[in-house]
mmCIF file of the C-alpha atoms, coordinates in Angstrom:
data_MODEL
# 
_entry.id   MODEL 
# 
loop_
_atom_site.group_PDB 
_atom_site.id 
_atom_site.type_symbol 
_atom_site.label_atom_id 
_atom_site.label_alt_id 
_atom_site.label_comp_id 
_atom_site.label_asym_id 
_atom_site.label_entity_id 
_atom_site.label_seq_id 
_atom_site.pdbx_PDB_ins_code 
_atom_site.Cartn_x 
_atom_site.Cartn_y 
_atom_site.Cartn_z 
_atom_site.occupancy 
_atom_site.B_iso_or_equiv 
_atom_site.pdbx_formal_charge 
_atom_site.auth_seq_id 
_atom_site.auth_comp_id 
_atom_site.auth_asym_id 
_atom_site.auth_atom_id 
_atom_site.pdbx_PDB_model_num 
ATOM 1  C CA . UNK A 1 1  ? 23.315 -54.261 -85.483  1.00 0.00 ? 1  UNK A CA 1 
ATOM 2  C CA . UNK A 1 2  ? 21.763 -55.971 -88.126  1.00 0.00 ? 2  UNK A CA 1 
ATOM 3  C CA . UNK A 1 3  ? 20.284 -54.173 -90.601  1.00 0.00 ? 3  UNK A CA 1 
ATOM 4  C CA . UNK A 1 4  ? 22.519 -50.996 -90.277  1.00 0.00 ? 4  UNK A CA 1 
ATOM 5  C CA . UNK A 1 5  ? 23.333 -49.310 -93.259  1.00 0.00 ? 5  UNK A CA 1 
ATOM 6  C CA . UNK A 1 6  ? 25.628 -46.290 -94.233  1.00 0.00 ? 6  UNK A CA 1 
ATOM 7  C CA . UNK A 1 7  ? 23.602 -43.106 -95.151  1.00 0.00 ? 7  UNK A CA 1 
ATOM 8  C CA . UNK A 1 8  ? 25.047 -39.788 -94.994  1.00 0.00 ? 8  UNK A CA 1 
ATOM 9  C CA . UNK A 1 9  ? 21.413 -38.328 -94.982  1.00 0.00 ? 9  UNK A CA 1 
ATOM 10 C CA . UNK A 1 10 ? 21.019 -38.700 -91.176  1.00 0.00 ? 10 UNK A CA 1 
ATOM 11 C CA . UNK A 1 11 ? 23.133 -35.684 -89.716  1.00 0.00 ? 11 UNK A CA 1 
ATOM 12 C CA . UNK A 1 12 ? 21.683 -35.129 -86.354  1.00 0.00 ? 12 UNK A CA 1 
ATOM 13 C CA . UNK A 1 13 ? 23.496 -36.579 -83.403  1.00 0.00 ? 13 UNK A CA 1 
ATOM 14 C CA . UNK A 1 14 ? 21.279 -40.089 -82.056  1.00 0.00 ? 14 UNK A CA 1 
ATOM 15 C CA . UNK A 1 15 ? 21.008 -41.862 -79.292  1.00 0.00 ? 15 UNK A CA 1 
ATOM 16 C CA . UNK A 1 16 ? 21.127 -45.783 -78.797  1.00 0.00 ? 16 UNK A CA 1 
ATOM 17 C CA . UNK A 1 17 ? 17.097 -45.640 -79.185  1.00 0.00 ? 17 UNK A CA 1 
ATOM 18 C CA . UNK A 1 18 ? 17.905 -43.472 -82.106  1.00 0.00 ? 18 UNK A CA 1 
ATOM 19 C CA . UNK A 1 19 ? 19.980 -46.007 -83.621  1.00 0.00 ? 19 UNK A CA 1 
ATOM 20 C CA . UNK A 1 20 ? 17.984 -48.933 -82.956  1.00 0.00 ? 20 UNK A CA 1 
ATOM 21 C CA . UNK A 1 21 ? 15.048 -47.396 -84.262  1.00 0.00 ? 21 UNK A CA 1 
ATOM 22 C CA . UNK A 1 22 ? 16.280 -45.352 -87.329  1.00 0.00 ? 22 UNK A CA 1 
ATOM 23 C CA . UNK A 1 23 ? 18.960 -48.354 -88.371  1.00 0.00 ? 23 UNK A CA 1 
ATOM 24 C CA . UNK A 1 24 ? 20.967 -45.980 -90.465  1.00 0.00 ? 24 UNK A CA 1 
ATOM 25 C CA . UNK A 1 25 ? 23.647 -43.806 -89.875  1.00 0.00 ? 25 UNK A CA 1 
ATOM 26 C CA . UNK A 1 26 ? 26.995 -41.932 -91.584  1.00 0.00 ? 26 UNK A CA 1 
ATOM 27 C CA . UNK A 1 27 ? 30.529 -43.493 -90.385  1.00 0.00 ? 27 UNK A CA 1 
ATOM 28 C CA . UNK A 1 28 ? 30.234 -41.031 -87.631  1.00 0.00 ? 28 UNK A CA 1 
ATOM 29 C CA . UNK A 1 29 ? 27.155 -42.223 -86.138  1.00 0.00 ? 29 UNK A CA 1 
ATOM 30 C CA . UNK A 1 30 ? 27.877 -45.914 -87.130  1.00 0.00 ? 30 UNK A CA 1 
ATOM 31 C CA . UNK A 1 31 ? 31.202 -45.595 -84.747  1.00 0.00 ? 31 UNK A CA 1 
ATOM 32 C CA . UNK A 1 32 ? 29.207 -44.125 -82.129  1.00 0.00 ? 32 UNK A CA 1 
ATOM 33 C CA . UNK A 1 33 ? 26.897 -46.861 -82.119  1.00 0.00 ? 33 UNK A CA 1 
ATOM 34 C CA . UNK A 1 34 ? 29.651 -49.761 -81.853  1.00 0.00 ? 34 UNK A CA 1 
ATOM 35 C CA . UNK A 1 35 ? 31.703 -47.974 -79.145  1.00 0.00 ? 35 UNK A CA 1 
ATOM 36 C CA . UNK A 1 36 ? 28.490 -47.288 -76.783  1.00 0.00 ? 36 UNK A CA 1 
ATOM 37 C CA . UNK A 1 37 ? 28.151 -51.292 -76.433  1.00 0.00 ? 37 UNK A CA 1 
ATOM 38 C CA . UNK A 1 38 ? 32.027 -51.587 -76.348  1.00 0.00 ? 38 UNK A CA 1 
ATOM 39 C CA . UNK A 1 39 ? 32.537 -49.397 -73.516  1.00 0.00 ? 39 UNK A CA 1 
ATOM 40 C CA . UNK A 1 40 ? 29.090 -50.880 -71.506  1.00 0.00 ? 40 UNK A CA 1 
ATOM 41 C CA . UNK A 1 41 ? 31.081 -54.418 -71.843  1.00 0.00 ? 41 UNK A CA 1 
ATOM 42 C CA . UNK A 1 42 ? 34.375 -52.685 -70.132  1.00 0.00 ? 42 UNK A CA 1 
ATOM 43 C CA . UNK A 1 43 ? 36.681 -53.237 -73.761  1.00 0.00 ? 43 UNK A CA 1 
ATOM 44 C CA . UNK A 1 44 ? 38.955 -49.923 -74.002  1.00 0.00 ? 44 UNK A CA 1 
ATOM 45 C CA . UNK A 1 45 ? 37.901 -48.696 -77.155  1.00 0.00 ? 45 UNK A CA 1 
ATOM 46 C CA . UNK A 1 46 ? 37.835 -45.516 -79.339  1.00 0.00 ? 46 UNK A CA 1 
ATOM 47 C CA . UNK A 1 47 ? 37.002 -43.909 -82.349  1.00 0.00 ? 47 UNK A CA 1 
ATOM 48 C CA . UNK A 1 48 ? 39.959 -42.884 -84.432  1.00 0.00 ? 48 UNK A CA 1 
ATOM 49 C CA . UNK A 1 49 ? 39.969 -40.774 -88.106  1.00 0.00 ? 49 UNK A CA 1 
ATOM 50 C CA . UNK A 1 50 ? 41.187 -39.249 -91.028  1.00 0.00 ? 50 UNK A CA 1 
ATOM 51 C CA . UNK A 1 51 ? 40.753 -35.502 -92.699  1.00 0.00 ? 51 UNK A CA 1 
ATOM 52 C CA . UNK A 1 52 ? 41.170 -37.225 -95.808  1.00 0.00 ? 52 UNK A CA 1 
ATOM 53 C CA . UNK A 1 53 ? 39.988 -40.422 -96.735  1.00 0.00 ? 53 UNK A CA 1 
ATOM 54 C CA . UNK A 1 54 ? 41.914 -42.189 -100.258 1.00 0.00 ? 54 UNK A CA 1 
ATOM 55 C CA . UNK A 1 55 ? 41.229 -40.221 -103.459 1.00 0.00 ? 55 UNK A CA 1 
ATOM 56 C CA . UNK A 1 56 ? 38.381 -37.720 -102.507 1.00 0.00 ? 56 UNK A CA 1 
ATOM 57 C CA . UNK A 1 57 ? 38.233 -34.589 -100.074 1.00 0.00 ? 57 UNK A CA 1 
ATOM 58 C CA . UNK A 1 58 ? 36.121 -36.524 -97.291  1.00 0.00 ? 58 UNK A CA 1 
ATOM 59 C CA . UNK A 1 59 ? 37.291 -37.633 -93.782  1.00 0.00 ? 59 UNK A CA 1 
ATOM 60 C CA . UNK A 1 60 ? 36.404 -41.116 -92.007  1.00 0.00 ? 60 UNK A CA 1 
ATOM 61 C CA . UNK A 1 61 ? 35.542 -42.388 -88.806  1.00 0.00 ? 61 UNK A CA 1 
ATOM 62 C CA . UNK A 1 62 ? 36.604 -45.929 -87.620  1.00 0.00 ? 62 UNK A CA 1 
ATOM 63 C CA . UNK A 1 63 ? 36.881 -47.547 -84.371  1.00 0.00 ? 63 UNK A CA 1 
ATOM 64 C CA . UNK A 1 64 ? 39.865 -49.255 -82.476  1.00 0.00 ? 64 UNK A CA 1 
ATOM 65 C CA . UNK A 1 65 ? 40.208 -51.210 -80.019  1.00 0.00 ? 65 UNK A CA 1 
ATOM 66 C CA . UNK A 1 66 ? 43.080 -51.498 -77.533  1.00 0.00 ? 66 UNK A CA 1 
ATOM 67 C CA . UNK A 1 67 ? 44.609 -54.985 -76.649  1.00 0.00 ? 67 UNK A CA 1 
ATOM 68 C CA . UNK A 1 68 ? 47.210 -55.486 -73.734  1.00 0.00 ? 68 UNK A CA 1 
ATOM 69 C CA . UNK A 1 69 ? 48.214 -51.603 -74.447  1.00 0.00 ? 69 UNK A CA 1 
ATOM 70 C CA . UNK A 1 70 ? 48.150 -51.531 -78.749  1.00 0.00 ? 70 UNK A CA 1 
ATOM 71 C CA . UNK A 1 71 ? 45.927 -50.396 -81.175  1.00 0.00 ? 71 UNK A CA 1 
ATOM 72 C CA . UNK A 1 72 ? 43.869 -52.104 -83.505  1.00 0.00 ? 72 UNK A CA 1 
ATOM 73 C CA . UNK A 1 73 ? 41.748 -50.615 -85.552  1.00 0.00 ? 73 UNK A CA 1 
ATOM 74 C CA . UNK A 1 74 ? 39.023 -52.048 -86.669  1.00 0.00 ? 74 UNK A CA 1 
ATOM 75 C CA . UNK A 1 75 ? 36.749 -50.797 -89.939  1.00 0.00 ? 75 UNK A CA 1 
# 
């Protein structure tokens, strides 16, 4: 979507109105928001994670796609 930024101050979960309208989002909500289009379209995708993401004590959210039966995750 264009326009989307990261923000970690939204925390509620939104909706695809939510998202269109507030055009900000954590990693979270930003996967969300890619895999309810995804899905719609028929493409097997997912959203994958980590508890701990590089050199600090956060996780991350990411989604993945699946192609003829393998992963690939996209960022």
């Amino acid at each position: 979507m264009k326009g989307f930024v990261f923000s970690d101050s939204v925390k509620q979960i939104q909706n695809w109105s939510q998202f269109q309208k507030n055009k900000k989002g954590n990693c979270i909500q930003m996967s969300q928001m890619i895999l309810y289009p995804l899905r719609a379209l028929g493409i097997p995708a997912t959203i994958d994670y980590v508890i701990v993401w590089g050199n600090v004590n956060e996780d991350h959210t990411w989604n993945a796609l699946y192609e003829d039966g393998i992963k690939v995750d996209i960022c």
